[in-house]
ZADOBA-836755 format. One record per residue (C-alpha): residue in one letter; x negated, y negated, z negated. Coordinates in Angstrom, 1 decimal, always signed. Example, Ala and Ser with C-alpha at 12.3 -4.5 7.8 and 13.67 -1.06 7.14 Angstrom:
% ZADOBA-836755
A, -12.3, +4.5, -7.8
S, -13.7, +1.1, -7.1
***
This chain:
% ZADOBA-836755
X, +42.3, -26.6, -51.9
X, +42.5, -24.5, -49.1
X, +43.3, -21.3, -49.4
X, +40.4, -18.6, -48.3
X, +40.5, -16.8, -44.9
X, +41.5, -13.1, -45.8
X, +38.4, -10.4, -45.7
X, +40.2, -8.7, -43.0
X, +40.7, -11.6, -40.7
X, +36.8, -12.3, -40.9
X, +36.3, -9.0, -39.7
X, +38.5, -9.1, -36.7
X, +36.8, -12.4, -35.8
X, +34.0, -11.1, -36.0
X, +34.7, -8.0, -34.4
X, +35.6, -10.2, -31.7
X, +33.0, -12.5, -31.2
X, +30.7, -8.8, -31.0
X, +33.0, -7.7, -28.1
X, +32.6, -10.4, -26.2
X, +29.2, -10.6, -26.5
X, +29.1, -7.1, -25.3
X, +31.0, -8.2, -22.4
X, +28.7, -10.8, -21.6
X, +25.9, -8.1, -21.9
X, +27.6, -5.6, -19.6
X, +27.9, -8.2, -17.0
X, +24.5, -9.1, -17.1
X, +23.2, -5.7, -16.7
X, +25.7, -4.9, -14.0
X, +24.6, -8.3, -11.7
X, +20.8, -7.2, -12.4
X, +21.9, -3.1, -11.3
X, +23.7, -4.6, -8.0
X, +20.5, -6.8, -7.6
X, +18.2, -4.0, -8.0
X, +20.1, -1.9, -5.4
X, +19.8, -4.3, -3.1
X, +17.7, -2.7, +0.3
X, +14.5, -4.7, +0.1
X, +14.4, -7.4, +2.5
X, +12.1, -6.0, +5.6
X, +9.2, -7.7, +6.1
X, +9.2, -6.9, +10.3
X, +10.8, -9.2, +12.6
X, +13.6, -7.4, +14.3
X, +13.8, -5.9, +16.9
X, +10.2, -4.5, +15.2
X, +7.2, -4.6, +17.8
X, +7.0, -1.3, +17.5
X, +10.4, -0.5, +18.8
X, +10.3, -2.9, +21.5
X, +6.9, -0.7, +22.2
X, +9.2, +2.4, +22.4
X, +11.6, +0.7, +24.4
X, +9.4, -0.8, +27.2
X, +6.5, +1.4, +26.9
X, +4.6, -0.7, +29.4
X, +5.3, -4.1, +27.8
X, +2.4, -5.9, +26.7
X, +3.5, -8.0, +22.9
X, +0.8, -10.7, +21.8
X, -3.0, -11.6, +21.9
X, -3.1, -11.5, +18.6
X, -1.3, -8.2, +16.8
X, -1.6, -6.4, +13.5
X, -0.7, -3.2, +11.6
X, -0.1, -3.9, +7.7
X, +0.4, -0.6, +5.7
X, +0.7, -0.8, +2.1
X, +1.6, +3.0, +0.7
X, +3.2, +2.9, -3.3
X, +3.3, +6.9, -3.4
X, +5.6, +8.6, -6.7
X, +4.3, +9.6, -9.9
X, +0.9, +10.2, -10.8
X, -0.2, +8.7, -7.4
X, +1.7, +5.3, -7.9
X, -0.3, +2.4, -6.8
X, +1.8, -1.0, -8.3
X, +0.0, -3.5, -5.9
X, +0.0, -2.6, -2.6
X, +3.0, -4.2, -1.6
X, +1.6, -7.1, -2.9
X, -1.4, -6.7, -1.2
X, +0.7, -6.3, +2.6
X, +3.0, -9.4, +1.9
X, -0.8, -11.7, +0.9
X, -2.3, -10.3, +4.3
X, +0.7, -11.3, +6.2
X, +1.0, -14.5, +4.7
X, -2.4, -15.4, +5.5
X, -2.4, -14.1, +9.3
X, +0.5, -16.5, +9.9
X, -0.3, -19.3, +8.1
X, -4.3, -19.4, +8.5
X, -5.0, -17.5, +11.4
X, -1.5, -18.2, +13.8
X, -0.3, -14.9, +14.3
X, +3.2, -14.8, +15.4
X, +5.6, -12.8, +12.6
X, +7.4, -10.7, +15.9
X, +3.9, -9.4, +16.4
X, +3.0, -8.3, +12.8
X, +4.0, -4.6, +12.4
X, +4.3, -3.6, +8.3
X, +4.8, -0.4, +7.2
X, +5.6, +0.2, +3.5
X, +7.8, +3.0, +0.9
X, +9.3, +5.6, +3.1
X, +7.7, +3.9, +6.5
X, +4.2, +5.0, +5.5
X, +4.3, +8.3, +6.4
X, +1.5, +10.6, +8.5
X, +3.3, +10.3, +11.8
X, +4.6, +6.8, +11.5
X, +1.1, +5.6, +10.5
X, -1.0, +7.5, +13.4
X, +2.0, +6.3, +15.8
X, +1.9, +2.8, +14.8
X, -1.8, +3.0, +15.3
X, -1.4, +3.8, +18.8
X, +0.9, +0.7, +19.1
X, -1.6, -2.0, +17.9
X, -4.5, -0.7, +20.8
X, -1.8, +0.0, +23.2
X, -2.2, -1.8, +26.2
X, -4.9, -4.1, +24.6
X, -6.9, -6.4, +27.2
X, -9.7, -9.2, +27.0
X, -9.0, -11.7, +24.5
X, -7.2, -9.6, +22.2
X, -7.2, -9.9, +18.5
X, -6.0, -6.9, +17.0
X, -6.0, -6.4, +12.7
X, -5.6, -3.1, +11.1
X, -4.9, -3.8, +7.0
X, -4.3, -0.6, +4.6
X, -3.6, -0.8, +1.1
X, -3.7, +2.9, -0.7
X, -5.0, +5.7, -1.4
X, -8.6, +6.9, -0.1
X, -10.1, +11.0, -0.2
X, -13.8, +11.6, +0.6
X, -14.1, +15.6, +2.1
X, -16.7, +17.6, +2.9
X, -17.5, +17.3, +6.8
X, -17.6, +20.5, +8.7
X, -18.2, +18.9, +11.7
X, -21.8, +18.0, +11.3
X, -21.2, +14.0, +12.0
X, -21.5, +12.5, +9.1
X, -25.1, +11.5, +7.7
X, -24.2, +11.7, +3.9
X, -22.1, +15.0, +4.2
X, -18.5, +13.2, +3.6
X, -15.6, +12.6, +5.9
X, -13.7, +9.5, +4.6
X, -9.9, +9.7, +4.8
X, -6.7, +7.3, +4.3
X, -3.6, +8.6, +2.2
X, -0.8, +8.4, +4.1
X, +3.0, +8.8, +1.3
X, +3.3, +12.3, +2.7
X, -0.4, +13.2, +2.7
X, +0.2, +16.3, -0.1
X, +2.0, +18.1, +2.9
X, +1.1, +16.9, +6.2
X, -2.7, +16.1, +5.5
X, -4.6, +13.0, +5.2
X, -6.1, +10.8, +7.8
X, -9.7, +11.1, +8.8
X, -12.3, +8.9, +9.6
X, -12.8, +10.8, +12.6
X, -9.1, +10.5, +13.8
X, -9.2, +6.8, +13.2
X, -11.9, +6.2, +15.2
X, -10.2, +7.6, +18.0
X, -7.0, +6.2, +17.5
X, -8.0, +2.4, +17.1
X, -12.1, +2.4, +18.2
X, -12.0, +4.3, +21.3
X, -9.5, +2.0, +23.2
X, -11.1, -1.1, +22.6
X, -11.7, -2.3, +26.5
X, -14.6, -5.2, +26.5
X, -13.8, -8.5, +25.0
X, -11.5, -7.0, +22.5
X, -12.2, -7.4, +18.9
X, -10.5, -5.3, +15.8
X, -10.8, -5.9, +12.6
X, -10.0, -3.4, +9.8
X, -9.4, -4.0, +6.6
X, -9.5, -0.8, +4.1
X, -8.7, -1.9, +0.4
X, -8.9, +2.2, -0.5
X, -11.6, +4.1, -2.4
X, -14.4, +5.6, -0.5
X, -13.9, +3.4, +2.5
X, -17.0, +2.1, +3.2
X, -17.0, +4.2, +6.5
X, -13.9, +4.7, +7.2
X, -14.1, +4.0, +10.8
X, -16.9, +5.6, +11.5
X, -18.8, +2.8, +13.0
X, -22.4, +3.4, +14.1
X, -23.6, -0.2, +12.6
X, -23.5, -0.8, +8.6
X, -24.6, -4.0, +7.1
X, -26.9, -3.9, +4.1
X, -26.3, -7.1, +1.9
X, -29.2, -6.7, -0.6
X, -32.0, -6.4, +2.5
X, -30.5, -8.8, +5.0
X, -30.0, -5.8, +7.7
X, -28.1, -3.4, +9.7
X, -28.1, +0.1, +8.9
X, -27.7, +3.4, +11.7
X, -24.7, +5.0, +10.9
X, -24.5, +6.9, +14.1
X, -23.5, +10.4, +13.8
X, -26.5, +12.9, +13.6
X, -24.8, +15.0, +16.2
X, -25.0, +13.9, +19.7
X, -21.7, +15.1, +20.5
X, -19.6, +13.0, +18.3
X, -18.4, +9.8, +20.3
X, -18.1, +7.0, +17.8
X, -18.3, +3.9, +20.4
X, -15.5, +1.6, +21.7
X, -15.1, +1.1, +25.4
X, -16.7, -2.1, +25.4
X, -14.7, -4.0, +22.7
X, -15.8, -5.0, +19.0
X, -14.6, -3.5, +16.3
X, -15.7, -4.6, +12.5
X, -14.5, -3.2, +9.2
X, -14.1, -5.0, +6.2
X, -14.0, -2.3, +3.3
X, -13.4, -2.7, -0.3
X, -16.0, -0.4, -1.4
X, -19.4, +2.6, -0.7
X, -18.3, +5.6, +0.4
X, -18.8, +7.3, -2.8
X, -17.3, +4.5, -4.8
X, -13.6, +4.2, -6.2
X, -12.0, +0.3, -5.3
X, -9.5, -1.5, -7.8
X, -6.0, -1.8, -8.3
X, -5.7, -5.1, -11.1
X, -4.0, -7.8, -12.0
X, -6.8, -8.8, -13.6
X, -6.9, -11.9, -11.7
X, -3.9, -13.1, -11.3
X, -0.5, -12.1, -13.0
X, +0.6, -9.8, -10.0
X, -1.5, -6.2, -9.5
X, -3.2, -6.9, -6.1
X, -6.4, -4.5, -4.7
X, -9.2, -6.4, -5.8
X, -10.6, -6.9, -2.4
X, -7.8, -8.3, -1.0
X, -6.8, -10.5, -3.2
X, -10.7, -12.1, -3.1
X, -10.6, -11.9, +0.2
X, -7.3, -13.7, +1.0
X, -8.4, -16.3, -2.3
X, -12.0, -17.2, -0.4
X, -10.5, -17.4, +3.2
X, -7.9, -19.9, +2.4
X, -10.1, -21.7, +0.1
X, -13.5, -22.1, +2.5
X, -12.1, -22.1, +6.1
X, -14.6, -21.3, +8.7
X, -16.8, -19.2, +6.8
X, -19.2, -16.8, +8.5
X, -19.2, -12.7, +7.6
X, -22.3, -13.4, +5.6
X, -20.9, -16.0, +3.5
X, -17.5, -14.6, +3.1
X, -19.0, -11.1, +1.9
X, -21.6, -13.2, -0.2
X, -18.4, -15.1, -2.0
X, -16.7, -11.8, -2.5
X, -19.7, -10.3, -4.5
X, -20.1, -13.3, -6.5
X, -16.3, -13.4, -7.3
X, -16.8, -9.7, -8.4
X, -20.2, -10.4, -10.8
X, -18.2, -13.3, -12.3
X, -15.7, -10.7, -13.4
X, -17.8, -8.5, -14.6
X, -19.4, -11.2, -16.5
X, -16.5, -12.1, -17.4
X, -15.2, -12.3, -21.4
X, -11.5, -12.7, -20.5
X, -9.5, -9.6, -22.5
X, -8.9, -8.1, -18.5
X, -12.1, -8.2, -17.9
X, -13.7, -6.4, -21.0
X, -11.0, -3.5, -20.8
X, -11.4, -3.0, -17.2
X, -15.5, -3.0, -18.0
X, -15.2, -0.8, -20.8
X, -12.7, +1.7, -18.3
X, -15.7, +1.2, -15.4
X, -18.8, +1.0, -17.8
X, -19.4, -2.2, -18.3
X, -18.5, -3.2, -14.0
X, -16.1, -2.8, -11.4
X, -17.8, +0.0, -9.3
X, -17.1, -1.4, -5.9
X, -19.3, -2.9, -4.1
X, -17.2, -4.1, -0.7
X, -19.2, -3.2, +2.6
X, -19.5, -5.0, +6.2
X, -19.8, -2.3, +9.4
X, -19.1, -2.7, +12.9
X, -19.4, -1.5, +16.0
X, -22.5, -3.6, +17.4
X, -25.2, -5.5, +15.2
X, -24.8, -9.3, +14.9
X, -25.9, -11.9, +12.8
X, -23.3, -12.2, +10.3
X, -24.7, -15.6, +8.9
X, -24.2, -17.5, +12.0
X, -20.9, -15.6, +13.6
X, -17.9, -17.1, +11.9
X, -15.1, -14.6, +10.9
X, -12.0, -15.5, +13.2
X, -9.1, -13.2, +13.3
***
């Protein structure tokens, strides 16, 4: 018979087996802390086009060029998707629409501030010629005002949130239109796409499309001094919801948070290439009702947050009136 293993003995082997584990543990945590303070690999090219903008001022970059912004903000302000939303948008430029990755500016975390927004805006019109296909993409926060200035019909400046907008301001409709409207020379064509709330004007373009009656809508300003027009380019904005409505951040439709806009947007384009802006805003509505309709557990929490529906109803405007059932949406 053999004789038993002394209490003591089982309690250093066990106390052993516990410190190694322990071990183990604290290894583990201290690969996933080295990982986690890893810089974030850039999504830019580099030399970025922006800096070879500031070094050779004059150089034109691309036919095709886009800005990507996607602001996170701290605390209560957090947005957990945008990110998500900048690296979808770039995905699909390359991929579905042949932009080149050198000529794809993105501006996320500490890069998203006031001045380095407005200053990357000047470097996706800069220069721009005939033939030119220029995107605009932000991801954020959106701020409806009062306007002061008398050019808004319903009363409201739009705005953009920039990381830093708490101290150095937001950024109005107004300014964007002369930042990335104004310069558009003739057979130039920008697209904007605003996944913010309240940015169904957000550019200020004189033109809006109504969905439910098949028309455009004025949207010029009621004062004649305002200058809202390009210089004889095209500019159309995609927005994720009315002026006075808030738009989505969810993950209700995939297991990633994403805007909901985008992420239907991006979904319908790479599944139906070719579509026209009539069908692809006609997809995006029905993608939203089948939500709402929806009886996943998402769905119903999200509906009984919104009463019942996703308030955001995405919105077509642009610069000139055209039939958005027979022009197909190119970038």
């Amino acid at each position: 018979m053999m004789n038993p293993v002394p209490a003591s003995e089982r309690r250093r082997s066990k106390d052993c087996r516990i410190q190694k584990l322990l071990v183990k543990a604290w290894e583990k945590i201290s690969d996933d802390l080295k990982i986690s303070r890893k810089k974030p690999e850039s999504l830019n090219k580099m030399p970025s086009p922006s800096e070879i903008w500031r070094s050779s001022p004059g150089t034109r970059t691309a036919t095709k060029r886009a800005l990507l912004i996607g602001v996170t903000y701290k605390r209560k302000y957090m947005l957990k998707g945008t990110i998500n939303d900048v690296k979808s948008m770039r995905e699909l430029l390359i991929k579905n629409f042949g932009f080149k990755e050198e000529n794809i500016l993105v501006l996320t975390e500490q890069g998203t501030t006031r001045e380095k927004i407005v200053e990357s805006m000047e470097w996706l019109v800069k220069d721009c010629q005939a033939g030119d296909s220029l995107v605009f993409y932000f991801s954020g926060h959106g701020i409806r005002k009062l306007d002061f200035e008398g050019d808004e019909r319903d009363g409201f400046d739009e705005n953009i949130c920039p990381v830093d907008f708490l101290t150095e301001g937001m950024i109005s409709d107004n300014e964007i239109n002369s930042l990335i409207v104004w310069p558009l020379k003739k057979d130039v064509t920008l697209h904007a796409i605003v996944d913010a709330c309240h940015s169904g004007t957000v550019l200020d373009l004189e033109h809006v499309y109504n969905r439910e009656q098949k028309r455009w809508e004025d949207n010029s300003p009621p004062s004649c001094n305002a200058r809202k027009k390009t210089d004889g380019g095209l500019a159309i904005s995609i927005s994720a919801c009315l002026d006075h409505e808030i738009a989505v951040d969810t993950s209700a439709f995939t297991k990633t948070m994403n805007g909901a806009l985008t992420y239907l947007l991006v979904y319908i384009l790479k599944k139906y290439p070719g579509l026209t802006y009539g069908d692809l805003l006609d997809l995006i509505h029905e993608e939203l009702s089948k939500f709402n309709e929806g009886g996943c557990l998402p769905a119903k929490f999200l509906r009984k947050i919104f009463k019942n529906q996703l308030l955001q109803t995405p919105q077509i405007s642009s610069s000139m009136p055209f039939d958005v059932y027979k022009k197909r949406f190119l970038l």
